[in-house]
N, C-alpha and C positions, 0 to 999 in steps of 0.2 A: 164769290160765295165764301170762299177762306177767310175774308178781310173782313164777313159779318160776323162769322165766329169768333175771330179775335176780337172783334169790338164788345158782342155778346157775354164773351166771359171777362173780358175786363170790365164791364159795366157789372159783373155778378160777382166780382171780387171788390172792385168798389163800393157797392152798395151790402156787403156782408160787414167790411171795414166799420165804414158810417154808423151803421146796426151797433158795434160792436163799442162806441165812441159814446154812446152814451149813459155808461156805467165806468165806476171808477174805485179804486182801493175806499174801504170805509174811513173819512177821516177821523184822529183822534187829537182832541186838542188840549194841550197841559202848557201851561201860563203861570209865568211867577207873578207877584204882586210885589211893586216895588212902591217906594215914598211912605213904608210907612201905615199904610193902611189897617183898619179893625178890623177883624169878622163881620162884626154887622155892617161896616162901608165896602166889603166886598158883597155881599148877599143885598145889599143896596142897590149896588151897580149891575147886579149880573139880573134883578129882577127887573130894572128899568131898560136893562137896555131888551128885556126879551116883551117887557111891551110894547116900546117899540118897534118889536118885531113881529108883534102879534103872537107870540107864542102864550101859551098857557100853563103855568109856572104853578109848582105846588111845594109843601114842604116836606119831605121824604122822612126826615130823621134831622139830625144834628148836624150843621155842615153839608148838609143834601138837599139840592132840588130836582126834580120831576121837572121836565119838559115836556111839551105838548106842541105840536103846529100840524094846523089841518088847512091844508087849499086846495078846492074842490075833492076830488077822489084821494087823493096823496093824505099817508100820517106819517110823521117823523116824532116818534116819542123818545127822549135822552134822559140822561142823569147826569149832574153837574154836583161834583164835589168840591169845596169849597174850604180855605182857612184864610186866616189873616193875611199868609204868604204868597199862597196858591190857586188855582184853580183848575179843574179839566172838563172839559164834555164829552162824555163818552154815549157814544150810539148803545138804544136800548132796543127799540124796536120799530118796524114800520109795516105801511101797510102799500102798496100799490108803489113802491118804489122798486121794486127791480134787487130788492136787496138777496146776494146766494153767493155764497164763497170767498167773505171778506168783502163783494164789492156792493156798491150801490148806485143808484140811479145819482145824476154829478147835481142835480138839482139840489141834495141833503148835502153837500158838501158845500153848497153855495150860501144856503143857507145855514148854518153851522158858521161859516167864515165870518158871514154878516153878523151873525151874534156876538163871535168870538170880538171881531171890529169895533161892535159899539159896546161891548163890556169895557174894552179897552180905553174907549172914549170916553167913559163915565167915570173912571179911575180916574183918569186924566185930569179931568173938568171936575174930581170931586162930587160926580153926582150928583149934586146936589145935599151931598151926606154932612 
């Protein structure tokens, strides 16, 4: 009877654990731009690579875009500042992600990296720009 209880509460400390694994610090992403690059061949790259990502991309202001990405119930809405040199994504708002006290559901951070990845990739490759 002892040895169910201990199984008992190690299986309820386990699974609080697990619970607790799927939230994580909000990422923040700031990126230099190197080779050179223009404003418009950064705001090039950072809008092709978010269609590729299925995100939904606006223009904010000068040097600013609007993020957007909806999969099923989940929204991940950012702002991405932008110059010739620089770039960052910063988290704006969501919906159905678990987001409270700096942290967030680790799926927006996955998807964030991904963008961040193929911004990178379009630098790289020129975009096409």
């Amino acid at each position: 009877m002892n040895k169910i209880i201990k199984w008992c509460a190690a299986l309820a400390v386990v699974g609080t654990l697990a619970g607790c694994a799927r939230t994580a610090p909000i990422a923040q992403i700031n990126n230099t731009v190197t080779a050179g690059h223009t404003e418009a061949q950064v705001r090039t790259a950072i809008l092709k690579a978010g269609q590729q990502r299925q995100w939904i991309m606006s223009q904010a202001g000068p040097g600013v875009l609007n993020g957007r990405l909806q999969t099923r119930d989940h929204v991940a809405e950012i702002r991405i500042t932008y110059s010739a040199s620089s770039y960052s994504i910063n988290y704006a708002s969501s919906l159905n992600l678990q987001a409270s006290g700096g942290k967030i559901h680790n799926s927006y951070n996955r998807w964030i990296h991904n963008l961040d990845k193929d911004i990178q990739l379009n630098l790289s490759a020129g975009a096409g720009l």
